[in-house]
N, C-alpha and C positions, 0 to 999 in steps of 0.2 A: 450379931447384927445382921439384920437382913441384906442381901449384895442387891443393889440394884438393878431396877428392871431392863432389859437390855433393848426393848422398845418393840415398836410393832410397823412391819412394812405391809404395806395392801397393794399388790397388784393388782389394778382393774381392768380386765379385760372389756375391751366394746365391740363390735357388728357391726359391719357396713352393711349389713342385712338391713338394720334396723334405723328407723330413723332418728338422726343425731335431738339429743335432748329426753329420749325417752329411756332414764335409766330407771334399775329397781330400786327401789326403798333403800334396803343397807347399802348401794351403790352411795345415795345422795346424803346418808347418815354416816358414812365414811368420809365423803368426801368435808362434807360440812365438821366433823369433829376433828379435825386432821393435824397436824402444826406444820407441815408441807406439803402440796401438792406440786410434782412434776411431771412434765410431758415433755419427751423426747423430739416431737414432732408439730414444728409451730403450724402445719397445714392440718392439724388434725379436728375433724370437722366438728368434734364435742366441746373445743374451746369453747365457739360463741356463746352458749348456750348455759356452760358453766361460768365462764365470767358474770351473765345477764343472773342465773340464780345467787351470783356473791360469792361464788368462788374465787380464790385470788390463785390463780396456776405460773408456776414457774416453764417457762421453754426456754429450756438449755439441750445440748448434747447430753448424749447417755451420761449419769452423776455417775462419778468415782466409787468405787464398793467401798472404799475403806473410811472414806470420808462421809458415805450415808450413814453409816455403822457406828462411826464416833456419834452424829448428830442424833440419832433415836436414842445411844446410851442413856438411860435415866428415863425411862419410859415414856419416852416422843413417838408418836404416829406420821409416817409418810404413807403417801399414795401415789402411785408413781401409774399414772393414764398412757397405758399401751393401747397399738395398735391390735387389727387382727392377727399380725405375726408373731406379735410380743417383743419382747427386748432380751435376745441370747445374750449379750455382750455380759450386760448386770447378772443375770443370772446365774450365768459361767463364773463370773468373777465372784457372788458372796457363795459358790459352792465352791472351790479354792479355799476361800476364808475360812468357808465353816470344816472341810477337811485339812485346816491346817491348826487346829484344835487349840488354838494363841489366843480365838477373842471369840466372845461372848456373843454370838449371833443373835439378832431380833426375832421376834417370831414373825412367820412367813404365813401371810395370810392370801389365798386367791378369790375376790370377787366378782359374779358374775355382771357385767352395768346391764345387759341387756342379754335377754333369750332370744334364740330366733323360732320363730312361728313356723306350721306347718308351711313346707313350698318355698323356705328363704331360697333353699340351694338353686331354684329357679334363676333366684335374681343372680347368681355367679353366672349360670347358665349362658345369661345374655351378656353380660359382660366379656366374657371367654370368647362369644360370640362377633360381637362386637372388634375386639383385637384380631381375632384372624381374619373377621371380613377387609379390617383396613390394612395386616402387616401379612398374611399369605398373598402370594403373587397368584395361586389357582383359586384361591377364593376370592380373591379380590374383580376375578373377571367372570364370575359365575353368573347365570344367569334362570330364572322359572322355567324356562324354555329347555337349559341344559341340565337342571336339576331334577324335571321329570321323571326319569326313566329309574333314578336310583328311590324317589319316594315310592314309585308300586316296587322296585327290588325289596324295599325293607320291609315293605307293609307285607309282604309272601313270607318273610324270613320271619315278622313276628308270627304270622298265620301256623308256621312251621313250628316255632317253638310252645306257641298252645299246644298242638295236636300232639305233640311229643311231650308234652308234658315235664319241660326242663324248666325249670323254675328259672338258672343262671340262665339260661338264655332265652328266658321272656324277660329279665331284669333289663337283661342289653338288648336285647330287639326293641324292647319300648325306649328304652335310650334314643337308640337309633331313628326312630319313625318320630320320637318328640325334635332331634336333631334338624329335621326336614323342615318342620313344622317352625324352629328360630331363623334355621335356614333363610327358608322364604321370607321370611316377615321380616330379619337384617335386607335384603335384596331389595325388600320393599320400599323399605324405610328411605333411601337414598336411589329409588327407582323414578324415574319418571312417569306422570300418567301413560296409562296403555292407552285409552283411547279418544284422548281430549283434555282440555283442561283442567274442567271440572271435577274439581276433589272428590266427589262423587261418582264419577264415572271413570275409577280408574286411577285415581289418585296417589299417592305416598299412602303409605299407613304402616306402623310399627305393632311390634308383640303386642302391648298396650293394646292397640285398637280390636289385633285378633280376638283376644283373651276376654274384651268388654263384650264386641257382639257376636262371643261363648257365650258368656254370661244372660248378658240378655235373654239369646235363644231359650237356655234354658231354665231358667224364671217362666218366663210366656207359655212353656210349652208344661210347664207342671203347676199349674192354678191347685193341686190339688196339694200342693205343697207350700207355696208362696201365696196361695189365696186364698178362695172359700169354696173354691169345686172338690165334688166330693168323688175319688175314684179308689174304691178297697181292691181291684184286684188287679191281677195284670193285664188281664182281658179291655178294662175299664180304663188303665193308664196308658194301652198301646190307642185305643178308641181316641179316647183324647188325646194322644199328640198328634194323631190323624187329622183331628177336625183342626185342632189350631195348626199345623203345619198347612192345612190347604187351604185355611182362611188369610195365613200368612204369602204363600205365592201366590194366591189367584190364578192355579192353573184349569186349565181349560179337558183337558186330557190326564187321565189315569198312569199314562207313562212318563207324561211328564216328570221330570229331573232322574229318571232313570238312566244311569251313564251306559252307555253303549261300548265304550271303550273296554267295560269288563271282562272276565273270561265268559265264553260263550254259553256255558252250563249255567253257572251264576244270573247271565242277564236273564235268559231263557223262564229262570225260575223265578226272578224278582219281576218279571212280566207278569206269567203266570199269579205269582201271587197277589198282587194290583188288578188284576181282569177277576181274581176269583173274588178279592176284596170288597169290589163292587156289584161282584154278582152279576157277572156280564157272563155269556156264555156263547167263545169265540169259539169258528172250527180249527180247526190245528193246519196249517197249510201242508201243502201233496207234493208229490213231486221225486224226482229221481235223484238218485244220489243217499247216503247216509243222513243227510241235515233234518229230512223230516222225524226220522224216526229217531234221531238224536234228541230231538226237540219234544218229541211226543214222552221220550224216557225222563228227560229233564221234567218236566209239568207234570208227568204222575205224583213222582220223586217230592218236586212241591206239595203236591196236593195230599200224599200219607205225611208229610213234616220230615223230610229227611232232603237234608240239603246235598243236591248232586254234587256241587263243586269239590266239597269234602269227600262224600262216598267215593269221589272217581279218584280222588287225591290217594286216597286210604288205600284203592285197589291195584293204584298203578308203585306205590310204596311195596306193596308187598310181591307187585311184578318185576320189582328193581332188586328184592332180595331172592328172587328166584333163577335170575339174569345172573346175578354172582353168584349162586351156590353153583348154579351150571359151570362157570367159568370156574370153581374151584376155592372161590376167597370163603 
């Protein structure tokens, strides 16, 4: 005689990534075939949504191992709706059972309710973000003004780990430089306007807001992608973000939005390449001191395509290993 089926348990895992009510198939054909369903957790947000499809869920405390074990005997199906941590307790307690070789274990099945999509770990991202902006005492008084000086530190540090070519640490440099980037937009979020009331001028705005007018911009700024303009080559697709990026400011001036605040070789060269863009043919200014002919070396530099900021980076790196080998290291 055949011994009886000893039943079947389904852990379902779920995603606070994802939003609640959006399980897979064998998640809802699980859950619908079942002869229990339990959930440890009455706040847990996939209730509403499985009650609304006819789900009938029990929420109690973690169930007893021994007494799940007896009720699937005779080939009974639970489904026991975990969090994203899962439930150690049960877990711990049928692996006891089943290394106590006395009963007849259920088969242990784990399903996935929901995948996360590219970028979920984002959404932890802000949430993480979110707790230490309100329970750190230095993050909590942080400010765009005080947080400055560390967004260009990172942005040099990921610059560094390109040019060196470390892969682990362009993984954390970019870490770091996105870091800046929630930074701000948490600061935002519960900022005051900077300079008036009006939402628009200065207003509040969260990641959400950042993130949309990214999006935006670059929708607008590739018609050749999201539209019907036609641009095959690079030459073609730098042409047009040109023309939509100045139909977009309305600026007046070829320097315009050129930040001046950068390193001096950098600006020198992103000038240069705006005056040479247009085809403007400016004299190079005179004068005593180093800065003209600094200047004059930066705009050739642009003008063969070899960016000074890096070339001088590159030669003062291997001035720094010349400095140690003298000193002995």
């Amino acid at each position: 005689m055949n011994a009886p089926s000893p039943g079947r348990l389904v852990l379902l895992t779920t995603s606070h990534r994802v939003a609640p009510g959006q399980l897979s198939w064998p998640a809802w054909q699980a859950l619908h075939q079942a002869d229990r369903v339990l959930c440890a957790d009455p706040a847990h947000p996939q209730l509403p949504y499985l009650r609304e499809a006819g789900v009938e869920v029990e929420v109690a405390a973690t169930p007893d191992a021994a007494d799940l074990v007896d009720f699937l005997a005779g080939g009974r199906t639970a489904v026991l709706v975990q969090s994203g941590e899962g439930d150690r307790r049960l877990t711990d307690a049928l692996s006891r059972l089943a290394g106590s070789g006395r009963v007849a274990m259920p088969d242990l099945e784990l399903i996935p309710g929901a995948y996360d999509l590219p970028g979920a770990r984002l959404i932890d991202l802000v949430q993480v973000m979110d707790r230490i902006r309100e329970e750190c005492p230095w993050s909590a008084r942080q400010t765009h003004e005080g947080l400055a000086k560390y967004a260009m530190e990172e942005a040099f540090e990921l610059i560094e780990a390109i040019e060196e070519g470390d892969r682990d640490a362009l993984r954390e440099e970019l870490g770091d430089v996105l870091l800046q980037v929630v930074f701000h937009a948490r600061i935002a979020e519960d900022g005051a306007p900077a300079t008036g009331d009006d939402e628009e001028d200065g207003g509040p705005f969260s990641v959400d807001d950042v993130a949309a007018t990214l999006i935006d911009k670059l929708v607008r700024r590739h018609p050749h992608v999201f539209g019907d303009a036609v641009a095959e080559t690079p030459e073609e697709v730098r042409a047009q973000w040109l023309r939509v990026k100045g139909e977009e400011k309305e600026r007046t001036s070829v320097t315009d939005g050129v930040p001046v605040a950068q390193p001096a070789l950098a600006l020198a060269a992103k000038l240069a390449s705006r005056a040479r863009g247009a085809e403007l043919r400016v004299p190079l200014p005179e004068g005593p001191g180093p800065g003209p002919a600094l200047l004059a070396l930066a705009v050739e530099a642009e003008r063969q395509g070899t960016d000074p900021e890096a070339a001088l980076r590159e030669s003062a790196r291997r001035y720094r290993e010349a400095i140690r080998a003298a000193e002995g290291h």
